[in-house]
N, C-alpha and C positions, 0 to 999 in steps of 0.2 A: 346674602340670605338664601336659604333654600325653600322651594312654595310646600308649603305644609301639608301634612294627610289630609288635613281636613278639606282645604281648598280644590286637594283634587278629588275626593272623593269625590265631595261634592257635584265638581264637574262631569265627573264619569258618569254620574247617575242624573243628571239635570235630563229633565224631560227632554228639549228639544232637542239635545245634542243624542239622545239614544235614538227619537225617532231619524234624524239626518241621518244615522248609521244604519236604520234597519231599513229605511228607505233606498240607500246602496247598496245592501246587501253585505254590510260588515260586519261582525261578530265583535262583542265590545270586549275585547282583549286587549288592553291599552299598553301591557309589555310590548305585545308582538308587534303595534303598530307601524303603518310606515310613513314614512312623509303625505303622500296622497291621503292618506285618514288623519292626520295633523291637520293637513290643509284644509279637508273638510270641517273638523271641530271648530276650527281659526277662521272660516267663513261665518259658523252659526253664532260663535263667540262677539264675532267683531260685526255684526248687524245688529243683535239686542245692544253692544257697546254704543251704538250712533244713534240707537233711539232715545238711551238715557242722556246722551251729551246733549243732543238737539232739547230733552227736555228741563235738562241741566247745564246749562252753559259754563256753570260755575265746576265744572268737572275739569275744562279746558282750561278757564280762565285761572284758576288759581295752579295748574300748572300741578295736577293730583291725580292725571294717568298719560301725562304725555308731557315728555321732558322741555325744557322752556327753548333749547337750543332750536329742538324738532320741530316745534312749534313752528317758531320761525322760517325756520326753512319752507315749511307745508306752505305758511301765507304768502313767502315769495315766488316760491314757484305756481301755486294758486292764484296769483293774485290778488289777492284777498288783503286788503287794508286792517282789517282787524280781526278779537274772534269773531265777530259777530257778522263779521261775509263768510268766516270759515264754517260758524253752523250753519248758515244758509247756504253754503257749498252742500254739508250733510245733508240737509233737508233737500237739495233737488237731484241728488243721486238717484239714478235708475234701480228698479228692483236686482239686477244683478248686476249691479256695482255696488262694491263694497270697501268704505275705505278700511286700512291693516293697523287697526291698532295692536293688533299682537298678532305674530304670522304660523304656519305651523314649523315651521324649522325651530322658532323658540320655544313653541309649545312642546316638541318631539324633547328637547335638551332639559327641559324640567323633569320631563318622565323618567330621565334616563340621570337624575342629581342633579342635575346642571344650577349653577348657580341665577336667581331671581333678582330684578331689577324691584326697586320699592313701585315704581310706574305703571310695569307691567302685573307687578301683583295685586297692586290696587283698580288696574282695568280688570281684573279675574273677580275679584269683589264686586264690582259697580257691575258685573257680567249677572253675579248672582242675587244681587238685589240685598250684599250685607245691611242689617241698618246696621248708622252709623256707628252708633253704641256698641258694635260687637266686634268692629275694627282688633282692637289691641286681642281679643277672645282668639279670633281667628290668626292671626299671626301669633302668638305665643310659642305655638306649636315648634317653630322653626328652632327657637331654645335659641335665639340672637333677639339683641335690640330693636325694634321696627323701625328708627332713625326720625332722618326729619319727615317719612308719611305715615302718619299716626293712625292716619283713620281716613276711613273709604265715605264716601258719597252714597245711603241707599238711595233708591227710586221714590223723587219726591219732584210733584212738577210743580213750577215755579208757577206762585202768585204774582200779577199785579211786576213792581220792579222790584225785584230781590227777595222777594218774602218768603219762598222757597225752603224748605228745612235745610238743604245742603247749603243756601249762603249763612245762616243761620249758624250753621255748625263749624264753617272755618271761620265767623268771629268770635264762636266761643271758644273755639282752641288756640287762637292767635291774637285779638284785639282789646281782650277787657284788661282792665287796668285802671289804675290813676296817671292822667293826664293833666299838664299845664296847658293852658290854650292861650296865647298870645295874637293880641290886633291891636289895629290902630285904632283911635275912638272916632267915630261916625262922625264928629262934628270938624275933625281936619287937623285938630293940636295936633302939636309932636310931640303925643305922648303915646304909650303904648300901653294896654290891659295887658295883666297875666292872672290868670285866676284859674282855679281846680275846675276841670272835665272829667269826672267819675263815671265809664264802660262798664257796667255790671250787668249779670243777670239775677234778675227778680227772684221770687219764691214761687210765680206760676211757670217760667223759663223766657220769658221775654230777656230780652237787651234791652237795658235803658241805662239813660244820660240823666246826670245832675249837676249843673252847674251855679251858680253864682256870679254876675256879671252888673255892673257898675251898680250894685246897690238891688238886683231884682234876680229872682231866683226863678231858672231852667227846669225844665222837667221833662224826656220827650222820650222817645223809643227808634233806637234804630229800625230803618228800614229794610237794609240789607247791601249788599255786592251788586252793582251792573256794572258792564264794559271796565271791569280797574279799579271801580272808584266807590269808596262807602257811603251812602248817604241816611242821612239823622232830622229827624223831626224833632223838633221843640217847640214847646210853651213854655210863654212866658206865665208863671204862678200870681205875678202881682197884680198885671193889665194885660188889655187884650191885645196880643201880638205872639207871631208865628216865625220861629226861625228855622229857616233849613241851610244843614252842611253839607258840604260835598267833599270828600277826602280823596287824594291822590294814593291808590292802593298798588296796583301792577300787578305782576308775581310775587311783591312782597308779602312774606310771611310774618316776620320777627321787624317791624320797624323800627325803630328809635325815634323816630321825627316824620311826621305827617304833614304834608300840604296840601290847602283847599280853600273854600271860600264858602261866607256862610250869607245870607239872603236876608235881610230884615226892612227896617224902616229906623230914619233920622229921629235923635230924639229931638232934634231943635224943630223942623218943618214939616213932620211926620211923612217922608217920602220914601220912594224904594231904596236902598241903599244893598250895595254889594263889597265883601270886605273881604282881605287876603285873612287865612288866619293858619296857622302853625300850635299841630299841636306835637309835646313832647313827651314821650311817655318816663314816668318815674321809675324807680326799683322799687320802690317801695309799695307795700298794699296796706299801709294804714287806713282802716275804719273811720279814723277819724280826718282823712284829706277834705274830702268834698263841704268840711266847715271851717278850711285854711280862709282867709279874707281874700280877696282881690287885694291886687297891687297897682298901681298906676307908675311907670315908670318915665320919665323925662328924656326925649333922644338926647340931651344936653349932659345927661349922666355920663361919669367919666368911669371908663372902666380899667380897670390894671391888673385882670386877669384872664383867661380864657374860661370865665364862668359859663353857664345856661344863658341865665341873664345876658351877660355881654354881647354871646354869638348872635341872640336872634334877636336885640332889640338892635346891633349894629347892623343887619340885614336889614331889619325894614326901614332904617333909616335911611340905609342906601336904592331903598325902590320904590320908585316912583308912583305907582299905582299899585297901591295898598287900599284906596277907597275909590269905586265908583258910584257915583252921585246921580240921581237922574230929576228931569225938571219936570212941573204940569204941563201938559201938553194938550191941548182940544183939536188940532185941527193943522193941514200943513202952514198956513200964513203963521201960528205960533214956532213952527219948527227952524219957519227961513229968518223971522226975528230973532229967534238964537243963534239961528249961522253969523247972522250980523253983530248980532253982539262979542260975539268968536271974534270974529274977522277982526 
């Protein structure tokens, strides 16, 4: 793809990058320019780029202006364990240090046709503070596909964990659906639930969950993207209890199958309980999924074909901790009488 008139108008004309240039002494003729007036743009570009990351993590994490390989490389040679040492790498950068999300020698090569990276043209967006919404507006232009980066990040600082308009916005372009959700049941049988997980968004624009689960009906609102992982609030609509997911996300975009664990309480002894649970997303968007029934399935079930069904209820059959259980506890002498009881 090639970056659009519009994108560079834009640019040419962006407050801060005019003042950087009349503060040097350049005359904003962006044919004639040379590398050294590149480099300069590519300084002012890529410091408002580090303030949105730092206030957007989810710019980095979802891998939506900086390629997943790069990535990598950055955290190893940074050191940096995850993104989340990498934006605190960002946040303690000196006023003239600047990390290069885009340099001027790639800037120079736009000016001049050059062909655009979806990465790079989406850090030119998050530069200019697109909202989201006008993603596909502003790329039209180029008269090619946008591919798989549909839509830019605008400037939106994260609430709270994930609450954020931009994590908000790569689950409504990537996550909703009808989902199976499959566990084992709280109480230890080898049996395993599979029952409808419906991802939608509302009529006021929220993300919310509906599910159906051994007889009591779900209700809850995603929260949003941290570190990889999605996480979803639930109520229970019959009695009083709270469930929360955690989903194994990554740089995955498009998944097929989710892993995670969801947080509730025993029905038999009403205690904390923690549960593996797999969910799988359908092709289907039928309206009417989320009033399919729960199923209770038997690990004793014989299976004779490579169904849904088969793969993941033979997986949890083969793993051993699908349920962790926890005891009343008041004080350590209760803790060392369960070592003993252990032992």
């Amino acid at each position: 793809m090639h970056l659009s008139r519009k994108i560079q108008k834009a640019i040419a004309d962006h407050q801060q990058i005019l003042a950087a240039l009349k503060l040097k002494g350049k005359e904003n003729n962006w044919v004639n320019f040379t590398r050294t007036q590149f480099n300069l743009v590519a300084r002012v570009i890529n410091k408002q780029i580090s303030k949105e990351v730092i206030a957007n993590p989810d710019l980095v994490e979802m891998g939506l202006i900086i390629g997943r390989q790069q990535l990598n490389n950055h955290l190893e040679t940074l050191r940096c364990h995850n993104v989340y040492d990498f934006i605190k790498y960002l946040g303690n950068m000196g006023e003239y240090r600047v990390f290069n999300w885009i340099s001027g020698k790639t800037l120079q090569s736009y000016w001049n046709g050059g062909e655009a990276k979806y990465v790079k043209a989406n850090a030119l967006l998050v530069f200019l503070q697109v909202p989201f919404n006008q993603w596909d507006e502003w790329q039209k232009e180029t008269g090619k596909s946008t591919g798989p980066y549909r839509h830019s990040l605008a400037k939106a600082p994260v609430i709270g964990m994930g609450q954020g308009k931009s994590s908000m916005a790569v689950i409504k372009s990537y996550f909703l659906g009808n989902y199976f959700l499959y566990y084992q049941k709280t109480d230890g049988s080898k049996n395993v639930i599979k029952t409808p997980f419906v991802l939608k968004e509302s009529d006021s624009g929220q993300v919310i969950v509906q599910s159906v689960s051994e007889g009591h009906r779900y209700s809850g609102k995603v929260i949003g993207i941290r570190d990889g992982c999605l996480y979803i609030n639930c109520q229970n609509l019959d009695f009083e209890e709270m469930e929360q997911y955690v989903f194994n996300l990554g740089l995955e975009t498009k998944p097929e199958v989710l892993f995670g664990v969801s947080n509730t309480v025993s029905v038999k002894n009403r205690q904390a309980v923690a549960l593996k649970n797999i969910l799988v997303k359908q092709k289907s968007n039928d309206p009417a999924f989320e009033s399919i029934p729960e199923a209770e399935i038997p690990f004793s079930r014989y299976y004779d074909t490579d169904s849904e069904e088969a793969i993941i209820v033979n997986y949890l059959k083969q793993s051993p901790n699908n349920i962790i259980t926890t005891a009343t506890c008041c004080n350590l002498d209760d803790i060392a009488g369960l070592a003993r009881e252990s032992a």
